[in-house]
TORVEX-634684 format. One record per residue (C-alpha): residue in three letters; x, y, z. Coordinates in steps of 0.001 Angstrom, whole numbers, padded with zeros to 6 digits, always signed. Last residue first. Layout:
<pts>
ALAXYZ/...
</pts>
This chain:
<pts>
UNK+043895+063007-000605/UNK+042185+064876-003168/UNK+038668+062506-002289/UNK+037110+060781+000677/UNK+036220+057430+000420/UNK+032615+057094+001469/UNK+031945+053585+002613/UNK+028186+052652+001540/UNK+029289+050194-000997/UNK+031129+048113+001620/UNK+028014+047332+003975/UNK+027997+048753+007257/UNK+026568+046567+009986/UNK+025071+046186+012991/UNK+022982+042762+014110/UNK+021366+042981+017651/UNK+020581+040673+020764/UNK+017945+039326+022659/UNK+017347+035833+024501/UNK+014732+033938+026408/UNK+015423+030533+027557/UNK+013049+027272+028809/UNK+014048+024535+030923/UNK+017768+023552+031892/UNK+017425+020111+031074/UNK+016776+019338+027835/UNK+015871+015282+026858/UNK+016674+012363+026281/UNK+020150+012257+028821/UNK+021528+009451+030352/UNK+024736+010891+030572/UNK+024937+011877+034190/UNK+025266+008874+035630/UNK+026232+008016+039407/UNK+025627+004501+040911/UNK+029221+003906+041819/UNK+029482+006630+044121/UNK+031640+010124+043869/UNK+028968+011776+042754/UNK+026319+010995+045807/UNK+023635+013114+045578/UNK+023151+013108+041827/UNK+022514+009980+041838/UNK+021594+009817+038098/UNK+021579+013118+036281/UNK+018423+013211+034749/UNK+016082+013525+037380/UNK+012910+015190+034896/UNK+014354+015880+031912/UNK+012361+019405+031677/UNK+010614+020912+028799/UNK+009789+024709+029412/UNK+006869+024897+026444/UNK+008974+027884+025292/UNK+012207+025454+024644/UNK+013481+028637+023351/UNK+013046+032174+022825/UNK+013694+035002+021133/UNK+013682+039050+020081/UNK+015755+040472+017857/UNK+017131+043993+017058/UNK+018753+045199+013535/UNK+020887+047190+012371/UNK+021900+049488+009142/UNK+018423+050441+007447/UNK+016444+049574+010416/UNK+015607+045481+010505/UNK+012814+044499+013331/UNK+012896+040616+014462/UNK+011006+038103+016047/UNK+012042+034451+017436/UNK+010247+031350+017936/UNK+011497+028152+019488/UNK+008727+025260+020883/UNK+010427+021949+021264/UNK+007966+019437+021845/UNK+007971+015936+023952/UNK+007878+012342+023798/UNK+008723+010302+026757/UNK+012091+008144+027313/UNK+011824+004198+026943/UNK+013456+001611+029281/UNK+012206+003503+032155/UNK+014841+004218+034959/UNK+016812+003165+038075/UNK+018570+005019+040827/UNK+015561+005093+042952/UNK+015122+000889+042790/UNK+018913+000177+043645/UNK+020767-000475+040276/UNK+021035-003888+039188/UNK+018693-002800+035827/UNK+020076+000176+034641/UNK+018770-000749+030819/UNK+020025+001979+028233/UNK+017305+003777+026770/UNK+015165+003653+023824/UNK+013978+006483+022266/UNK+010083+007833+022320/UNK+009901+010526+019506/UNK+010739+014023+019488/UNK+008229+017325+018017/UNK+010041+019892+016747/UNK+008047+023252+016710/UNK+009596+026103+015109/UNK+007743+029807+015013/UNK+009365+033143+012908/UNK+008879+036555+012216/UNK+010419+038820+010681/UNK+009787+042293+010535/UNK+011306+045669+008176/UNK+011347+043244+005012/UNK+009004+046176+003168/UNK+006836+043275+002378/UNK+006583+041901+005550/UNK+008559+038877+006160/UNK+007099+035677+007991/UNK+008308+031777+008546/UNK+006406+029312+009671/UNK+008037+025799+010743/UNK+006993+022219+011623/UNK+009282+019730+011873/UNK+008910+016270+013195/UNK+010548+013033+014047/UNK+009749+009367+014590/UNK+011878+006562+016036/UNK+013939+008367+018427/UNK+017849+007566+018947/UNK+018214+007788+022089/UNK+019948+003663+022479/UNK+020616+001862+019348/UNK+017970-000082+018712/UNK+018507-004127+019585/UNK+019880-007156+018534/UNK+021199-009392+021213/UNK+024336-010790+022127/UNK+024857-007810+024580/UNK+024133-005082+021963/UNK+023168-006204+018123/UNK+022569-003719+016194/UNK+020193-001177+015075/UNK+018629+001909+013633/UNK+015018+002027+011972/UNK+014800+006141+011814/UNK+011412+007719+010473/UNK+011268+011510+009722/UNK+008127+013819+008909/UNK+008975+017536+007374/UNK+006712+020322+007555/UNK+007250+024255+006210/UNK+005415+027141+005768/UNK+006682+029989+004128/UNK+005502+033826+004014/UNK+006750+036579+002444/UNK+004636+036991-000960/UNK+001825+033910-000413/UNK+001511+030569-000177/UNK+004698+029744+000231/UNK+005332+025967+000502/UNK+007715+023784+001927/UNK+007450+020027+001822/UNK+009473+017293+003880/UNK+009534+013967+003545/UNK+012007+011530+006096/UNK+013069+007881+005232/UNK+016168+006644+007610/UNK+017325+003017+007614/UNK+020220+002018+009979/UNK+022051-000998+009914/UNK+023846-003019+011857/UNK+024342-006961+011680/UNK+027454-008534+013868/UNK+030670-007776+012522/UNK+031594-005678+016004/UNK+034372-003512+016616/UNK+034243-002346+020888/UNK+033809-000127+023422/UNK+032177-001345+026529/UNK+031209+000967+028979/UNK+030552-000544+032784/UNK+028675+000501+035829/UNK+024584+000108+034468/UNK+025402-003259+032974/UNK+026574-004562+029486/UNK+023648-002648+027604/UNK+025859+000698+027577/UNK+027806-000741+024819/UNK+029790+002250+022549/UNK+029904+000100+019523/UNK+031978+000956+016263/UNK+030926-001109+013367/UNK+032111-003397+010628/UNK+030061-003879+007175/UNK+027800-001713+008284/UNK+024416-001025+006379/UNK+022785+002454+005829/UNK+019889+002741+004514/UNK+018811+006108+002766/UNK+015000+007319+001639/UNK+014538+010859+000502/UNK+010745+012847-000224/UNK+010840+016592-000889/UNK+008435+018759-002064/UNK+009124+022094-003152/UNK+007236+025386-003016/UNK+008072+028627-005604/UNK+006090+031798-005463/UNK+003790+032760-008154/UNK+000616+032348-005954/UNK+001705+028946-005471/UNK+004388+027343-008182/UNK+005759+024060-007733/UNK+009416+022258-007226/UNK+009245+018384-006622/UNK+012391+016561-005254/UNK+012751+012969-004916/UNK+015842+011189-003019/UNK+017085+007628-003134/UNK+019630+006341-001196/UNK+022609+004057-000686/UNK+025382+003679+002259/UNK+028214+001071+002299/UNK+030302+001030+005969/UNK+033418-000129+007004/UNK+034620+001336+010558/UNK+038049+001137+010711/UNK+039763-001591+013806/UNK+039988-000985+017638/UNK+042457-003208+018638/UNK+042674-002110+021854/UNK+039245-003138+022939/UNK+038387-000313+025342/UNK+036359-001244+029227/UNK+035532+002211+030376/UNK+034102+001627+034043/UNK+030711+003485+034505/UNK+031352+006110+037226/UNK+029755+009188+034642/UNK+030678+012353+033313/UNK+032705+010470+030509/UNK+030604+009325+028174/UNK+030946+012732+027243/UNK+034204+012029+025664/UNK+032671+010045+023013/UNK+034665+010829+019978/UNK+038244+011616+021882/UNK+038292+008614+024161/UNK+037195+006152+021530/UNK+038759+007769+018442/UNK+037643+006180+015534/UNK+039192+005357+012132/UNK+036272+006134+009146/UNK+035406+004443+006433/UNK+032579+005081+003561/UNK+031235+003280+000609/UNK+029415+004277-001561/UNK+025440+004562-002903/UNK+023355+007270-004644/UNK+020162+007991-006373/UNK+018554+010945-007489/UNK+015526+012104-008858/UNK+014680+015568-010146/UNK+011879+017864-010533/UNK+010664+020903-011746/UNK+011702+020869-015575/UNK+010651+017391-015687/UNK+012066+013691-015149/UNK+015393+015935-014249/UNK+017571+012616-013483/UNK+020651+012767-011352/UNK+023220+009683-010404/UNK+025397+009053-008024/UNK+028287+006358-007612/UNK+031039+006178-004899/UNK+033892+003735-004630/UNK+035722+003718-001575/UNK+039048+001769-000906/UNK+041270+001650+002584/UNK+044312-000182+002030/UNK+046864-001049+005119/UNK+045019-000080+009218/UNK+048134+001094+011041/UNK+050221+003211+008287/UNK+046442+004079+006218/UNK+047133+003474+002468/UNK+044110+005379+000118/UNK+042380+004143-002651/UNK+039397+006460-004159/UNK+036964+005803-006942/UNK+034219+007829-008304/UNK+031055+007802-010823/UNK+029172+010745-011013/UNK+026218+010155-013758/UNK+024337+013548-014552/UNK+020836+013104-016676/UNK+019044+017126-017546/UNK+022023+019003-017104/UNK+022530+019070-020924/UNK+023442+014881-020810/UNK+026489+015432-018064/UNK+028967+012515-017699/UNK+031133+013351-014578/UNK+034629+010931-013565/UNK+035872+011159-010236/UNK+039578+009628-009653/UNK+041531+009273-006411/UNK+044764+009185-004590/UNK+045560+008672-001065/UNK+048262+008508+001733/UNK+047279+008668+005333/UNK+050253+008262+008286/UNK+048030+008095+011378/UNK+050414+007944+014378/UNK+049217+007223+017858/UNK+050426+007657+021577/UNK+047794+006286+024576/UNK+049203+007101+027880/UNK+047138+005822+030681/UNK+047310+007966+033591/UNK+043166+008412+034180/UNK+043212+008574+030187/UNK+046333+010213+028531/UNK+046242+010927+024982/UNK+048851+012063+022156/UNK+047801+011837+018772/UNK+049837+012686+015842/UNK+047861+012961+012192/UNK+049496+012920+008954/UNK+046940+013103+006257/UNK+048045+013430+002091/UNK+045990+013722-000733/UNK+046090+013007-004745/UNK+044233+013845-007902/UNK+041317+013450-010378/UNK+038463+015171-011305/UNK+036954+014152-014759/UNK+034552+015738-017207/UNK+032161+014236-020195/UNK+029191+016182-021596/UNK+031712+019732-021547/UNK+033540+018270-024881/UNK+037005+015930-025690/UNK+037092+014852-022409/UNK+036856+017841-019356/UNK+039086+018989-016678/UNK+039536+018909-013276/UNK+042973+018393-010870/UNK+042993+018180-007644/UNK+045411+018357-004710/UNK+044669+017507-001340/UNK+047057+018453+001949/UNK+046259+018103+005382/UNK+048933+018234+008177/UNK+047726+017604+011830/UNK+048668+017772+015345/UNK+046512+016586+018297/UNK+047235+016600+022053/UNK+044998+014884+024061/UNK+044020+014868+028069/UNK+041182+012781+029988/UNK+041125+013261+033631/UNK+038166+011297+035677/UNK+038198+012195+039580/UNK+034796+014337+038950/UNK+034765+015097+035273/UNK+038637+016435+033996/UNK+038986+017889+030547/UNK+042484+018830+029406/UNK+042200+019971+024764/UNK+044952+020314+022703/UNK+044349+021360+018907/UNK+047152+021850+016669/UNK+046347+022482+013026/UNK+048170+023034+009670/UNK+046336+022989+006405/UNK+046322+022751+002847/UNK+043850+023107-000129/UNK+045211+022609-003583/UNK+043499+023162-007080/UNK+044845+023190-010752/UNK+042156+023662-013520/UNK+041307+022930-016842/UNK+038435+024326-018492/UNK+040556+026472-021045/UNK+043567+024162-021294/UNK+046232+026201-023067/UNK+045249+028793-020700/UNK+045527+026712-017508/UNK+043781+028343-014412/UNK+045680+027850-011195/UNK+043283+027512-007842/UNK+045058+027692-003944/UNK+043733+027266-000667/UNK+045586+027869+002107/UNK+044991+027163+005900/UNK+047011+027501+009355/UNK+045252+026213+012423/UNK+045488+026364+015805/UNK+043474+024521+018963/UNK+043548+025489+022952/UNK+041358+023540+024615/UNK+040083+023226+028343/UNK+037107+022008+029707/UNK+036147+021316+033592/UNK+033783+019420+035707/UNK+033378+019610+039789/UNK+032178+017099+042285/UNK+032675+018857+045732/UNK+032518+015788+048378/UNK+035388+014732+047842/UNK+038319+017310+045892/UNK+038390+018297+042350/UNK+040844+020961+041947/UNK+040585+022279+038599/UNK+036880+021859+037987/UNK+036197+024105+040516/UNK+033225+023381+042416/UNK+030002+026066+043494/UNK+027052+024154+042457/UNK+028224+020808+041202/UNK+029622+019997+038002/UNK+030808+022030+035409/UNK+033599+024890+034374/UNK+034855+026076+031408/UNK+037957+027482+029416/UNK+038046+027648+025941/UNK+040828+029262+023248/UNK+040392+029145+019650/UNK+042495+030105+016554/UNK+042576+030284+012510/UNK+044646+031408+010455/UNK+045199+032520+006541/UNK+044906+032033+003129/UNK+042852+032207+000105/UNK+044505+031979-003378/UNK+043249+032929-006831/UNK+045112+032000-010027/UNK+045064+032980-014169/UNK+043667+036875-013828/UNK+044342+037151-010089/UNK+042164+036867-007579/UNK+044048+036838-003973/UNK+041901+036370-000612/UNK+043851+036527+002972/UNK+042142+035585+005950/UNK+042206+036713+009648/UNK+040512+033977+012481/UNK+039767+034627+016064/UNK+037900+032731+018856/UNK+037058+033259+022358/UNK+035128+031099+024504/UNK+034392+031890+028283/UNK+033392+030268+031026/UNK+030171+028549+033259/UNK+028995+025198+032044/UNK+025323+024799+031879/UNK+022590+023538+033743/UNK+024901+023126+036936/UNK+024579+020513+039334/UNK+022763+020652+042867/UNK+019655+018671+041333/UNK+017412+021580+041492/UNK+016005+021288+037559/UNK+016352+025178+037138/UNK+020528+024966+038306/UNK+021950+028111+036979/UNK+025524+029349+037966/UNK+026687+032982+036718/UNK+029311+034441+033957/UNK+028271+032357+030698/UNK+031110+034025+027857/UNK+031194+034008+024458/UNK+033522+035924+022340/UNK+033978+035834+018669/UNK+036562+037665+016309/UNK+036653+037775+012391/UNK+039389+039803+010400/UNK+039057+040439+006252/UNK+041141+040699+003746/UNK+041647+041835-000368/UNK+043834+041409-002918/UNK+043435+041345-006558/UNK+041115+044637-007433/UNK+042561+046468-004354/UNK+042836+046384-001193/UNK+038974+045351-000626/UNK+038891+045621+003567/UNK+036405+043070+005370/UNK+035532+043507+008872/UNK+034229+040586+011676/UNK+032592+040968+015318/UNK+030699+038483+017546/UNK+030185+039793+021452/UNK+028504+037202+023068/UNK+026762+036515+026509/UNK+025334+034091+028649/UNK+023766+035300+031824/UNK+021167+032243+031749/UNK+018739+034247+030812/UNK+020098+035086+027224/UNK+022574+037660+025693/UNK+023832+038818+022155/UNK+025361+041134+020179/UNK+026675+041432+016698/UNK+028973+043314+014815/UNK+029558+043962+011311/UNK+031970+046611+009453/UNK+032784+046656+006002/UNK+030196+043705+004852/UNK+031544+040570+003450/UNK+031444+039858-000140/UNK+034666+040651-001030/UNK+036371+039295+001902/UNK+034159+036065+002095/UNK+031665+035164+004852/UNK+032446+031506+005466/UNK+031196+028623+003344/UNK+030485+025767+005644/UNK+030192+022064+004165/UNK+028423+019270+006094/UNK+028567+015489+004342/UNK+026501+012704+005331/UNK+025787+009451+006812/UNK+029437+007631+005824/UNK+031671+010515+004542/UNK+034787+009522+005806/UNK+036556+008365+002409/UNK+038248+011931+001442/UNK+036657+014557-000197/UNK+037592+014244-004068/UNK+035654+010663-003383/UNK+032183+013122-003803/UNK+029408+012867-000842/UNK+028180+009440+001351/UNK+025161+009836+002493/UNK+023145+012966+002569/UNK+024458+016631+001349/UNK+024009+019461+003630/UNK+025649+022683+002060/UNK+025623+026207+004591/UNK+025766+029699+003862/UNK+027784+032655+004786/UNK+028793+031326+007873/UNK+031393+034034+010585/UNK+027472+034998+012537/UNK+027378+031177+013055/UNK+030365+031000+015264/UNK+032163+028267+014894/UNK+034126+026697+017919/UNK+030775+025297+019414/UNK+030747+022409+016904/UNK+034335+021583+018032/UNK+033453+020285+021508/UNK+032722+016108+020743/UNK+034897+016133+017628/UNK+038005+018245+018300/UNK+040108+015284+019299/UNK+039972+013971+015484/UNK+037848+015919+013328/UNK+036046+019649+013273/UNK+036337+021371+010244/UNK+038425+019789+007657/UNK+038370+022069+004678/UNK+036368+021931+001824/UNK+035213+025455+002432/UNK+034481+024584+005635/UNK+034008+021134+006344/UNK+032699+018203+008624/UNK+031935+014982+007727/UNK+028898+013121+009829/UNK+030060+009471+011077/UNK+031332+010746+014398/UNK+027691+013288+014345/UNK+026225+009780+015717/UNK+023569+007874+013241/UNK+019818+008508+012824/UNK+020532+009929+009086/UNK+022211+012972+010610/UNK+023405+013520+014250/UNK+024835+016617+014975/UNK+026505+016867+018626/UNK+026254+018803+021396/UNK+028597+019767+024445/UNK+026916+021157+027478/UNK+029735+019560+029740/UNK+027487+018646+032723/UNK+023895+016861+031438/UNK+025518+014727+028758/UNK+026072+014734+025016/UNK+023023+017191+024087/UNK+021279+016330+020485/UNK+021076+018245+017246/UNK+019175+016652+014349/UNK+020306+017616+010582/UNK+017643+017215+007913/UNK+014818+019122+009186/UNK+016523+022151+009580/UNK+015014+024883+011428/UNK+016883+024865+014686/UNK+019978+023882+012444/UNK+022237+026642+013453/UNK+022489+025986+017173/UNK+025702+023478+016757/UNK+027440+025839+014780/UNK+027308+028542+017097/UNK+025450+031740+018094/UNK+022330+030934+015315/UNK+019603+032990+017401/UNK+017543+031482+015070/UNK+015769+032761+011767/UNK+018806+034633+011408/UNK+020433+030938+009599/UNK+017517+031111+007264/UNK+018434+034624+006001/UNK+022579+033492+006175/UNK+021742+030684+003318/UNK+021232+027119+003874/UNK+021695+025182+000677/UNK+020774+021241+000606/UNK+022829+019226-001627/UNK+021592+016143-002995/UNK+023877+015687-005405/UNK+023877+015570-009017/UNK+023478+019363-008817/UNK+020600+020928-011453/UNK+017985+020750-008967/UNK+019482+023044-006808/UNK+017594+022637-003716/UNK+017274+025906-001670/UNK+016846+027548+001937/UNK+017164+030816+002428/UNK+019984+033846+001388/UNK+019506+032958-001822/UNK+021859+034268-004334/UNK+022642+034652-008212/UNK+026324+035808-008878/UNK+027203+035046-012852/UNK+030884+035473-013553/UNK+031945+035447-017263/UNK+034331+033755-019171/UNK+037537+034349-021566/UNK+038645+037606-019648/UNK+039727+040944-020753/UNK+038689+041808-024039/UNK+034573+040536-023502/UNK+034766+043128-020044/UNK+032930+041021-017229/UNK+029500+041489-016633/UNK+028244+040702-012727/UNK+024921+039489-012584/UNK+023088+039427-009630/UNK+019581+037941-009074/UNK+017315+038277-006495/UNK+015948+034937-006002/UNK+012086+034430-005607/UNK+011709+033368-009257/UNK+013485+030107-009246/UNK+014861+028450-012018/UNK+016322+030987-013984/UNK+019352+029275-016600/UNK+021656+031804-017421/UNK+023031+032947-020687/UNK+025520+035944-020033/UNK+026819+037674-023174/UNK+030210+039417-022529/UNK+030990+043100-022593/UNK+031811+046114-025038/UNK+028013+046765-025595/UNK+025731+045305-022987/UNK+023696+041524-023071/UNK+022116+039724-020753/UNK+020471+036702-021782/UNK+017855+034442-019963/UNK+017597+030818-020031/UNK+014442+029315-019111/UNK+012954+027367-016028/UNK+010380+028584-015657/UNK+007622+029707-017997/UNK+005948+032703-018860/UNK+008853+034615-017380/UNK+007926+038813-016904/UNK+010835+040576-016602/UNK+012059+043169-013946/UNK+015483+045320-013886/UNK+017857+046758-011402/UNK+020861+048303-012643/UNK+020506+051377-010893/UNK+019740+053794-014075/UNK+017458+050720-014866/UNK+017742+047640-016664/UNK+016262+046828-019929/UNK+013448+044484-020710/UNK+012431+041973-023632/UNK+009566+039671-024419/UNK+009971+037241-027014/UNK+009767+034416-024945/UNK+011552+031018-024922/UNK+015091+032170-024607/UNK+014346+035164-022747/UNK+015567+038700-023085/UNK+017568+041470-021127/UNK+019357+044507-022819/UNK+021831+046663-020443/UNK+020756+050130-020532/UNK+022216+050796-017022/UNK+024802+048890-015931/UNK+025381+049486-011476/UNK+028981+049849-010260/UNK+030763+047846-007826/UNK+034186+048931-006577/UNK+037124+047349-007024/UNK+039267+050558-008265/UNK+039574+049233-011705/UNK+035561+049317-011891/UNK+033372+046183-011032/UNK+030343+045714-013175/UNK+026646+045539-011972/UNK+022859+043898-013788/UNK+020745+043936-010830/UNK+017441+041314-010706/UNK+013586+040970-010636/UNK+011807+037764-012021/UNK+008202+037903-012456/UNK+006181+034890-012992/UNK+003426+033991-015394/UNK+000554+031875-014486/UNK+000731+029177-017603/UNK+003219+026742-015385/UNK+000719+025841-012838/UNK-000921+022747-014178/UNK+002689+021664-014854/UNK+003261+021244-010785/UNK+000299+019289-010331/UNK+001170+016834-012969/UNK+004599+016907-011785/UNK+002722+015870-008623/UNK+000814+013349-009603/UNK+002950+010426-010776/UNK+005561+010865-008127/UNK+002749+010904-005603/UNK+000858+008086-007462/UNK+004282+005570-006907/UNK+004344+006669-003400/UNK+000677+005512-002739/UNK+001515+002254-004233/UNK+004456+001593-002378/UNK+002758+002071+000652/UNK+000000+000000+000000/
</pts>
């Protein structure tokens, strides 16, 4: 039955989509050019005309211009004495379009800019990707990187444990560990940075943000196993001048996130980011004697380089964090734990030095050279109770690539090399744990594109681990447009990944469970497939989308984390026996009117394996999920408003059973809401918001097991389903100055 009614959706809703391609839809854009000085001018008189209608516009004395589309998509052409043609394929009417026209003399292409600052689906990519742009990312309060997916269905955000704070993205039902990380195709947050790293990014520094499901391209290493996360940071010439930010909740946490961009000149230009985040008092709302959250500060800085050059480009720069926190009980100090004052704390220090380099070949015209690098040191002392855990981490990335096409544009290859060295140094409770990872790798990706309509990416990567020997990944996706509005795509790969026990689970750690480590933890081994359906539609002229993806997930060899043993012992272990997990989630978005979106999306996760000698779901993981989300701009974009609800399944929990009758619990957690909403009024350079979340004031109730006695066996403050520290109200401002509005002054 359920096969049959997803067989009539597909069927139906192109139909339903095609039924609304007569009403005609206006696109709006700016036509610019940048002068010798780097600054952006507007084009006035430029001519603008369809492909499939004869109608015709001109921009304005600002370069803005409207046109009537009887049908979408359709190329349009831009066209101005002296420069290149543009032919660009409109999709989606919504976008304000840029187009930036490049002198015809100068340069053999052209640069079109068209964004959304929301959420979109490129239905020309032969992946999956999901775009997150900086409007949707305000739509929160969107402090870190682990609090900007409050309206994303796709990527779920769950609390470690109830004393750290530390969260962790979990995509596809399956840990964040299995999740890649990037910024601008740039390892992000790996190795010893995994369980705290998320809250090292501020989200004020992100542009816009790529999801992509299962495993993603071979050019990005063989880690992607449930998903692939890519950052684009705010660049230097797109930045604003001047921006700060400012923010503060009830729980006396504060931030102060600032960043400036300076155009040099037309090659070189730079910009300087800073972040501070501080939580200066104790809160304990559920009265168990602990705190909520971790009191400390956070401070981050990074300063990056950008070079265009007619042939090359290069970005470059550094990157640097500093944390120091304190948990545990009212009133302790994390750095000198002494009975009976339990006390938590959470150090890191972590550098970074990255390049990024791209070398245009003239004799080749679509060939290209490109090679990202990086340096990092991250070291990171975090004690729970009389539980020490220290690591030192230093890393050298390096991945070169190579792209170019065979004999036309329908047939293009990536191929090239990379290059991992990673140096661990860990001490557990005086155990010294010292570890090498010496990563060689090479890899091909080869693109056959039938006029964007039928994309085949087919990919192969081999890489040589010191400690593990051959680690192999082929990858295959594949695109089909059945319609202008829609597209179907399938995927499956492989994926790998060398865990960390202490590092990747760390939380684990605010308990008295004894850690009981195989040590010869081998590589995860996993092959992931999926299908995924997208259906664009027009409403009252504004574009909707439907969304429907299925994935499973099967390991070939897994990581366990084995709670099921008994309520005082962790076993970590490899384990051949049968895991899977299957995740099917549909989502549509529709705006039924100038400004406003609604949004849904229902999720269903199947994941387990076999705990104890018996198979079983993995432990808070829920079964069901779901999204619902309204979003509101008036027309003069002055207010915004905007309600989430996310409504959380029952998960299975770890049995305690042995355990005196009070420190026990259910085998199943409860269901519950999350109610966020936040409301905001733009002035011509700032803006003020308005917030809150958890509104309906969930509570774990008792979540930190025996939290009387810490120092007893029976303690356990992991167990954790659920928020604890009730609801929060928070306020802040954006303030910016944007770079066409600096006044240079003149006879200097």
């Amino acid at each position: 039955m359920n096969k049959l009614f997803l067989i009539l959706l597909l069927h139906l809703l192109p139909v339903m989509a095609q039924s609304q391609d007569k009403e005609k839809q206006l696109v709006k854009g700016k036509i610019v050019t940048i002068n010798e000085n780097g600054e952006e001018q507007a084009v006035p008189g430029a001519k603008i005309k369809w492909a499939q209608n004869p109608q015709m516009g001109i921009s304005k004395n600002d370069g803005t211009f409207e046109i009537m589309a009887d049908v979408l998509p359709d190329t349009l052409f831009i066209k101005f004495t002296g420069y290149e043609l543009i032919a660009y394929q409109v999709e989606d009417p919504s976008i304000d379009y840029t187009f930036n026209l490049k002198e015809g003399r100068v340069l053999d292409g052209v640069v079109v800019l068209a964004e959304n600052t929301n959420k979109h689906i490129d239905l020309r990519d032969p992946f999956h990707v999901e775009k997150i742009g900086q409007d949707e990312l305000r739509k929160a309060a969107c402090c870190n990187l682990s609090e900007s997916f409050e309206t994303n269905a796709s990527v779920d955000v769950n609390i470690t444990d109830a004393v750290s704070g530390a969260k962790k993205l979990h995509m596809l039902g399956l840990d964040g560990v299995y999740t890649q990380l990037q910024w601008e195709n740039i390892p992000l947050v790996r190795g010893l940075s995994t369980s705290f790293g998320l809250s090292f990014t501020p989200g004020t520094w992100i542009q816009s943000i790529q999801i992509t499901k299962g495993t993603g391209s071979v050019v990005n290493g063989y880690e992607s196993m449930a998903g692939l996360i890519n950052l684009e940071l705010i660049k230097p010439t797109q930045g604003p001048r001047f921006y700060l930010n400012l923010y503060g909740n009830r729980f006396s946490r504060g931030e102060v996130n600032f960043h400036a961009a300076q155009i040099i000149n037309k090659k070189w230009s730079t910009m300087s980011f800073l972040h501070l985040s501080h939580q200066q008092f104790e809160t304990d709302v559920n009265n168990d004697g602990f705190r909520d959250n971790p009191i400390g500060t956070i401070a981050a800085l990074m300063h990056r380089w950008s070079f265009n050059g007619k042939d090359s480009e290069a970005k470059f720069g550094i990157k640097a964090t500093f944390s120091d926190k304190l948990g545990g009980q009212l009133g302790s100090n994390g750095n000198d734990v002494t009975i009976p004052s339990w006390g938590a704390s959470f150090k890191a220090e972590h550098v970074e030095l990255f390049g990024k380099t791209g070398i245009f070949l003239n004799k080749r015209p679509k060939a290209s050279i490109g090679i990202v690098s990086q340096l990092k040191y991250h070291h990171m002392l975090n004690t729970y109770g009389l539980t020490t855990y220290e690591g030192t981490q230093k890393k050298a990335y390096l991945n070169a690539i190579y792209s170019d096409i065979l004999g036309n544009t329908n047939h293009s290859y990536k191929t090239g090399a990379s290059f991992i060295i990673d140096d661990y140094d860990q001490t557990y409770n005086g155990n010294n744990f010292l570890k090498t990872e010496i990563v060689p790798g090479a890899f091909f990706e080869y693109t056959f594109n039938r006029n964007d309509n039928f994309i085949v990416v087919a990919g192969l990567r081999g890489d040589y681990h010191n400690l593990f020997g051959p680690l192999v990944a082929p990858r295959l996706h594949a695109k089909w447009n059945i319609t202008k509005k829609s597209a179907l795509r399938l995927s499956t790969g492989r994926g790998l990944r060398v865990p960390n026990p202490y590092a990747d689970f760390n939380g684990f750690m605010a308990s008295n469970r004894l850690w009981v480590v195989d040590p010869n933890i081998q590589p995860e081994d996993v092959i992931s497939s999926g299908v995924t359906y997208t259906q664009k539609f027009l409403t009252f002229n504004e574009v909707s989308s439907i969304t429907v993806d299925y994935f499973y997930t099967h390991f070939l060899n897994a990581f366990m984390v084995d709670m099921d043993y008994g309520p005082h012992e962790l076993h970590i272990h490899n384990s051949t026996a049968t895991a899977f997990a299957h995740s099917a989630q549909a989502e549509i978005s529709i705006k039924p009117t100038k400004g406003l979106e609604l949004r849904a999306a229902f999720k269903y996760y199947d994941v387990q394996a076999e705990f104890n000698g018996e198979q079983r779901s993995r432990t808070f993981v829920p079964k069901f999920r779901t999204l619902l989300n309204a979003g509101y701009t008036t027309r003069n974009k002055k207010w915004m408003f905007d309600v989430t609800g996310n409504f959380v399944g029952k998960k299975r929990l770890p049995s305690l059973e042995g355990n005196p009758e009070e420190h026990q619990r259910a085998l199943e957690s409860e269901t519950y809401w999350l109610l966020n909403s936040q409301l905001t009024h733009n002035f011509k350079r700032f803006s003020v918001y308005l917030g809150g979340e958890n509104l309906l004031n969930v509570i774990q109730k008792n979540a930190i097991i025996a939290a009387d006695d810490p120092f007893g066996s029976y303690f356990d403050a992991t167990q954790i389903w659920a928020p604890i520290s009730g609801f929060n109200i928070y306020g802040g401002l954006h303030f910016e100055i944007d770079q066409k509005e600096e006044k240079k002054p003149k006879n200097l």
